[in-house]
GUTORGU-468103 format. One line per 3 residues: number of its first residue (from 1); for each residue x, y, z of C-alpha. Coordinates in Angstrom, 2 decimals, padded with zeros to 5 digits. Example, Ala and Ser with C-alpha at 12.3 -4.5 7.8 and 13.67 -1.06 7.14 Angstrom:
2
1) 012.30:-004.50:007.80 | 013.67:-001.06:007.14;
END
This chain:
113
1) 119.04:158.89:076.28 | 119.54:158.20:080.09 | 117.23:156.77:082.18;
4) 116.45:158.44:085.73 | 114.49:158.34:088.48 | 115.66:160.70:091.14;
7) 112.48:159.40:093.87 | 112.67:155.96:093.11 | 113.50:155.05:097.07;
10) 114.13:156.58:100.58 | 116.85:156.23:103.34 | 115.84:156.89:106.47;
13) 118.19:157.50:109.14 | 118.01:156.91:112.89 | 120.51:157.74:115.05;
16) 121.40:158.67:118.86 | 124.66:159.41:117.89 | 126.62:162.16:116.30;
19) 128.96:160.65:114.30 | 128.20:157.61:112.20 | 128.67:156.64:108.45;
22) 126.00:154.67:106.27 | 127.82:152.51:103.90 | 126.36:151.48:100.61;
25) 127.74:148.52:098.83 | 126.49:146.66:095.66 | 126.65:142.77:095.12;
28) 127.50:143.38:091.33 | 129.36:146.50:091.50 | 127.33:148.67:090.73;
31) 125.43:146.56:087.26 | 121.91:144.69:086.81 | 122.68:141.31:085.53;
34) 120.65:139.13:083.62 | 122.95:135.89:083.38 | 126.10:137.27:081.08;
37) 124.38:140.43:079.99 | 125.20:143.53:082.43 | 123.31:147.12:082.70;
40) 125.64:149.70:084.44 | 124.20:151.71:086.38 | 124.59:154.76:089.27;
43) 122.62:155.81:092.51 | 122.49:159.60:094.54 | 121.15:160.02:097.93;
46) 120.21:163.48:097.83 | 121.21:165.03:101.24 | 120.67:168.25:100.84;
49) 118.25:169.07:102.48 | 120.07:168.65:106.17 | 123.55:169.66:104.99;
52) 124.41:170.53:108.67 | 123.84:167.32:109.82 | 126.45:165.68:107.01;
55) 130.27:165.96:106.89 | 130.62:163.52:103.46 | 128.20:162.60:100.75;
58) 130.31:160.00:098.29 | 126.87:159.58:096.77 | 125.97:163.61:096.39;
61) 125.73:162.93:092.41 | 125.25:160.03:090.30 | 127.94:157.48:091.17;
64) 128.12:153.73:089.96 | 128.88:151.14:093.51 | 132.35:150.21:091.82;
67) 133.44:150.10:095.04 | 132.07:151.00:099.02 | 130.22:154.26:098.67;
70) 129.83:156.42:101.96 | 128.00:159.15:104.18 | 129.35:160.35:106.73;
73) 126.93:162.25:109.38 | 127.87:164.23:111.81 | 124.50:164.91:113.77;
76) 122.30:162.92:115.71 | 118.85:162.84:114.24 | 115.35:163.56:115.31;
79) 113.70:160.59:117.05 | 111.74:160.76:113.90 | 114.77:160.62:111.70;
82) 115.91:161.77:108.64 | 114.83:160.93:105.09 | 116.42:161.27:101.89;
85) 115.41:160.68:098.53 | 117.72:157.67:096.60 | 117.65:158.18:092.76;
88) 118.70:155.60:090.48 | 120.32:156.33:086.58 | 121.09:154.20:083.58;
91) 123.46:156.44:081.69 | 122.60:156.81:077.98 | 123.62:153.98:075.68;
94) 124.09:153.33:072.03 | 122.84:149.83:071.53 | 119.48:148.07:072.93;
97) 120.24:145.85:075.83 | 119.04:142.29:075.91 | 115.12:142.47:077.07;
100) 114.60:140.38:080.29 | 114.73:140.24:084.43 | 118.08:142.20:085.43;
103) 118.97:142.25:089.48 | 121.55:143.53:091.70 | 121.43:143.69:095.40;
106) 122.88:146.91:097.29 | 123.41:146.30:101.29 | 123.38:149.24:103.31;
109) 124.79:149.45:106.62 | 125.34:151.84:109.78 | 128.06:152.27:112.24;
112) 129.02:155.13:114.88 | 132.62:156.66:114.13;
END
């Protein structure tokens, strides 16, 4: 069966400006590795909770980082911010991986519109 976490981090966002986009991008497109062996697998930022505040959500359901993943906010944020949950899936599979240390490395990134 799948794995998932749907808590397993939090983005907070910070901004004085009312239209920005928060980029997520992942080193290994969107797999663990563990030297040749690979683990696919997909991340959500769950949003919903300030829908007003966001015009895009590429990352509204379970998506793997094949490629630049975006939100796109159209709200400035409380001085506190805003934080939303990031969950993280392995889809189900139908043979054992190879047991060991698997890594990736997702950069996130801000910039106004």
């Amino acid at each position: 069966t799948a794995v998932e976490n749907a808590t397993q981090g939090a983005l907070t966002v910070k901004s004085s400006k009312a239209a920005y986009t928060v980029t997520f991008v992942s080193t290994n497109s969107g797999t663990l590795l563990n030297g040749t062996n690979t683990i696919p697998y997909q991340i959500k930022v769950d949003t919903s909770n300030w829908s007003s505040g966001v015009a895009t959500n590429n990352l509204s359901d379970y998506t793997q980082l094949t490629a630049a993943k975006t939100i796109v906010f159209q709200s400035r944020t409380p001085t506190v911010g805003k934080t939303f949950n990031i969950g993280f899936k392995i889809p189900a599979y139908t043979e054992y991986y190879v047991d060991g240390a698997y890594t990736d490395t997702i950069t996130i990134s801000i910039a106004a519109n």
